[in-house]
N, C-alpha and C positions, 0 to 999 in steps of 0.2 A: 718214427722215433724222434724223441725231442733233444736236440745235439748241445740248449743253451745249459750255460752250467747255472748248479741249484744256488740257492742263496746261501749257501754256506761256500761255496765255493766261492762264489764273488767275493764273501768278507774272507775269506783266505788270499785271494787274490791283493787285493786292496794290502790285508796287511802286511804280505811279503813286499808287495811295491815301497810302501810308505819304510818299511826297514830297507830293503835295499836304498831307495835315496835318502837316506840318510847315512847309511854307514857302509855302503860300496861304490855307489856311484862318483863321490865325491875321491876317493882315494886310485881309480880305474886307472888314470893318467901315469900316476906317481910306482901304483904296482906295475905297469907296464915298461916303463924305464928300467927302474931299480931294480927288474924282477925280482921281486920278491914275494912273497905270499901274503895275502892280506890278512893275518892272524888275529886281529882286534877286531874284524868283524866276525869273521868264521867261531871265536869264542863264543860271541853272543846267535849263532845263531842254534847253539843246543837247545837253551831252556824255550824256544820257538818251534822247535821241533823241524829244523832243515836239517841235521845232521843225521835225523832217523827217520827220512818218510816211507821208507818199507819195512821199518824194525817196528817189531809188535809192540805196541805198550808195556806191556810186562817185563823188555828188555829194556825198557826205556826210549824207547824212539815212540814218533807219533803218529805211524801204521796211517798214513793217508792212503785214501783211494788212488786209483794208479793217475787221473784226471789233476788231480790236485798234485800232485808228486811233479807233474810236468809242467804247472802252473809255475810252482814254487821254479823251478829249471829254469826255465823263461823267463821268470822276474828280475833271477839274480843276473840273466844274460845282458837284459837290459841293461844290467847298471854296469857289468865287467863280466867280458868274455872266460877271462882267464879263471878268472873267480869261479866262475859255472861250470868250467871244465871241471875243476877238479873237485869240485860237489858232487858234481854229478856223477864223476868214476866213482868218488868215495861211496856213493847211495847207492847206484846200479852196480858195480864192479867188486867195489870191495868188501859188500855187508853180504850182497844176493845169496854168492852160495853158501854163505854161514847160518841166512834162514830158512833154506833153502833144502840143506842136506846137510847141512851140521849136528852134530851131538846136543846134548842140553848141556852138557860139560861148556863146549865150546862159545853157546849162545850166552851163557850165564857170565862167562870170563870177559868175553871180546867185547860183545854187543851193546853194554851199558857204557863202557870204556871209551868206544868212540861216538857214541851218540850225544854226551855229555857237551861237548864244547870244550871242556877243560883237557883235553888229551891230543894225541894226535888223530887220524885219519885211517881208514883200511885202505890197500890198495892191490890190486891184480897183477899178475907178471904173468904174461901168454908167449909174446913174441919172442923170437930167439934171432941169431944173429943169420941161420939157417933155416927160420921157420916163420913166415907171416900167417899168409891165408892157408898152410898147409901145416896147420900145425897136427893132425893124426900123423903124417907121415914124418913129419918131421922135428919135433921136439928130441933134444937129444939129452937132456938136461933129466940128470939119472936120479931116483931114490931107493936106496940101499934099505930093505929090513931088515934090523938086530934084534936082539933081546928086548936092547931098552931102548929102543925109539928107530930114528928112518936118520940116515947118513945123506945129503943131497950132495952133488956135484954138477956143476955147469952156470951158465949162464943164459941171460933174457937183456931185452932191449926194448928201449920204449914203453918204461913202466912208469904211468903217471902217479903222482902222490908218494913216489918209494923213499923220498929223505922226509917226508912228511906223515909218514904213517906209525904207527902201532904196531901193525904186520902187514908180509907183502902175502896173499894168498897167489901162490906156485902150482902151476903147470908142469908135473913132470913126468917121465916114465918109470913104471915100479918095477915092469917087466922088459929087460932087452929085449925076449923073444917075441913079445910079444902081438905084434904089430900093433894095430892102430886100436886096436882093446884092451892095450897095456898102461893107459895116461890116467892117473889120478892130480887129485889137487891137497895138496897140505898145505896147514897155515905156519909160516915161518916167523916168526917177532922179528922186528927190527933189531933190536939192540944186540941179537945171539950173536957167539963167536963165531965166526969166518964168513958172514954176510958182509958184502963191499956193495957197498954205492957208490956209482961214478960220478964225476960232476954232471952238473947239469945241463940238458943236450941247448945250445946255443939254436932255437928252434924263429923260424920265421915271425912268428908272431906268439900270443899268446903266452908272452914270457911270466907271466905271474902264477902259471903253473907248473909246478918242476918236472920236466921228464927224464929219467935216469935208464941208465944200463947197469944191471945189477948181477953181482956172482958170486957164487956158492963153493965153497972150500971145506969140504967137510964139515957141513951146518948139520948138527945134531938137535935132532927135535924129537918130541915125547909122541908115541906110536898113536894119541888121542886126539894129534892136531890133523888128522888125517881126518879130510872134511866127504862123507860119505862114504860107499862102499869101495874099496882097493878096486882098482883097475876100471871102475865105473864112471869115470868122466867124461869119458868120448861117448859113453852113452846115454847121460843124464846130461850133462854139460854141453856138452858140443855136436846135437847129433843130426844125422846126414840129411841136407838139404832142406836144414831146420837151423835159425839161430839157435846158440846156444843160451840156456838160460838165465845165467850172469850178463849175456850178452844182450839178451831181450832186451833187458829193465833197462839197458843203456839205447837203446834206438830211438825210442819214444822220447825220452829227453832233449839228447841229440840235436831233432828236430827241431824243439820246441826252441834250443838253446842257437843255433842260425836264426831261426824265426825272430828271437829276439833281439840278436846281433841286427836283422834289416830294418825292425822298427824302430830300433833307433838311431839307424842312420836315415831312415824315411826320416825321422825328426827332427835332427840336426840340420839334415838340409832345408825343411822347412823353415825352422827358425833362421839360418843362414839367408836364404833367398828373400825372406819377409825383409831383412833390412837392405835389401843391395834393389839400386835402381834394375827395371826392366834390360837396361843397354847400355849401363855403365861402360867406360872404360877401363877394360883389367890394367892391371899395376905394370903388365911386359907390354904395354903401348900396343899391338895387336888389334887389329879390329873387334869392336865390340861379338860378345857372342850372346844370341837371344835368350831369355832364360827358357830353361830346360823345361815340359810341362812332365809333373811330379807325378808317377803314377804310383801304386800301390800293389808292389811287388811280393806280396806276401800272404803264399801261400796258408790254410786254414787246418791245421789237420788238430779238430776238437777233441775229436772221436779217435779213440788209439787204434788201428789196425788189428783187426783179430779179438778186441776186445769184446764181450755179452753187448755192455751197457756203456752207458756216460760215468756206471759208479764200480764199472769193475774195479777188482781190485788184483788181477790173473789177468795172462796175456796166451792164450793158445798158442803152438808152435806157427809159425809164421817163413812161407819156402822165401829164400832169398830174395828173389826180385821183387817181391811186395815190399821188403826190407827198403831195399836201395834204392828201390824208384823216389820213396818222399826224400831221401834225403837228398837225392840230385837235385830234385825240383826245389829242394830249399837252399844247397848250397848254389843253385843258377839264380836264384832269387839274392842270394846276397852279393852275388857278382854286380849284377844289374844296377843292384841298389848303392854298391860302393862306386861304381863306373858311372851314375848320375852325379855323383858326389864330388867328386873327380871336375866333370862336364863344368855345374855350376858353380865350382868354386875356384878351379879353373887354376895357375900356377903354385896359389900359395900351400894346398894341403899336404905335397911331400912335402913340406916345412916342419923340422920337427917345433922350431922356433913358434909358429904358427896352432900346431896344435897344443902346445905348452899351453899359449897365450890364450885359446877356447876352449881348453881344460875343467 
């Protein structure tokens, strides 16, 4: 099987690079401080077609193969982490189950709306304050059916894009009784009455993408936002010993978006080391330390796990540990890569002064 990508890929490639340095890379620094969201790129990247690489043409996105979806991931990672995170929720997380298992109602309203650039973002709410990796057992966060629509009550945590979005697509349960085949998902708008967003979570890094804790006060929604069959999430969605499907489109990115975090710090350090003598002496007067030899810590993963081909466009269900293992190997991979960086540059890079300055 031939694993290189086709020439259309490449000029995809190329063109997301040649946009990212130009209108994210150069702002990376400044969003990272400020945290704030980089909105003057993220506008222009609709009529590009980054805000819809899994939305069909007909909704307005630009329905790339799953290859190219993760190209685009990696490009923007390149240029800003933070940036890529929350594309990349917004692509895998927040459009997935709306193409997924959404109405035509629903695909015709939402899906033009965020793919455009000129709007806000979709975004996912899973986690509860009670419920990470256990979310069948755990979700406690209720939806009530009436006449005219679904009553939500509760709360989630750790919801990426939620002051930036359009809608937050919810995780909740329909059925008390129901056990773990009681969870459906509805799309909630942002703007509805008794939706609260919290500030924003003061997060280690990656400040230029917002993560909030969000909660629900008798959020009244129309019984249509109810995105696939009642009680059918835990089995279309989230099912056992399988990612779940909103959750796939996110793996593969993921990966691709550390991958691009190490290559560019592989680069940095190169360009850094190319001007610094062999055995200088560091600036803490400390004996010289030899320069580090730069290996190339970064793993390859072309070929998406599970996928037919190089052009699929579908991800078969995929058991967990196939899941986890690339991504360890690429979050060890950027350990490495940031810990050479460290090595050869030696006291000044906790300097925020210092990064300002090679910004």
């Amino acid at each position: 099987m031939n694993f290189d990508l086709t020439d259309e890929q490449k000029l995809w490639q190329r063109t997301v690079h040649d946009f990212v340095a130009k209108e994210v890379q150069p702002k990376a620094h400044e969003v990272d401080v400020t945290s704030e969201f980089n909105w003057t790129a993220t506008r222009k990247m609709g009529p590009l077609g980054l805000l819809g690489l899994n939305i069909p043409e007909e909704y307005g996105g630009s329905g790339v193969d799953a290859v190219s979806a993760a190209i685009a991931i990696e490009e923007i990672g390149w240029g800003c982490g933070s940036t890529a995170l929350a594309i990349a929720a917004h692509n895998g997380l927040g459009t997935t189950p709306i193409i997924q298992f959404g109405s035509e109602e629903l695909k015709q309203k939402w899906l033009p709306l965020v793919a455009s650039g000129q709007n806000k973002l979709g975004a996912l709410a899973l986690t509860e304050p009670g419920a990470g990796s256990d979310l069948q057992g755990g979700v406690v966060t209720k939806a009530v059916k009436e006449a005219d629509g679904w009553v939500i009550h509760g709360a989630k945590m750790w919801c990426t894009n939620a002051s930036i979005a359009e809608y937050i697509i919810t995780l909740v349960r329909t059925d008390p009784n129901g056990g773990s085949r009681s969870l459906s998902q509805i799309l909630v708008p942002t703007n509805i009455a008794g939706l609260k967003i919290g500030p924003a979570e003061k997060k280690m890094g990656l400040h230029g993408s917002p993560t909030h804790a969000v909660t629900y006060e008798d959020v009244h929604v129309p019984l249509g936002n109810l995105i696939g069959e009642e009680e059918k999430a835990c089995n279309r969605l989230l099912p056992r010993s399988t990612v779940g499907a909103s959750e796939l489109a996110r793996f593969p990115w993921a990966w691709r978006k550390l991958r691009s975090n190490t290559r560019s710090t592989m680069q940095e350090n190169v360009k850094r080391l190319a001007n610094r003598s062999p055995n200088s002496k560091p600036s803490n007067g400390c004996s010289p330390t030899p320069r580090p030899r730069l290996r190339s810590h970064v793993p390859c993963f072309i070929r998406l796990p599970g996928s037919k081909s190089r052009d699929a466009t579908t991800t078969r269900r995929l058991p967990w540990p196939r899941c986890s293992l690339p991504k360890w190997r690429n979050v060890s991979a950027e350990m490495r890569s940031k810990s050479t960086a460290v090595t050869a540059i030696q006291v000044n890079i906790p300097s925020k002064e210092f990064i300002a300055m090679h910004a």
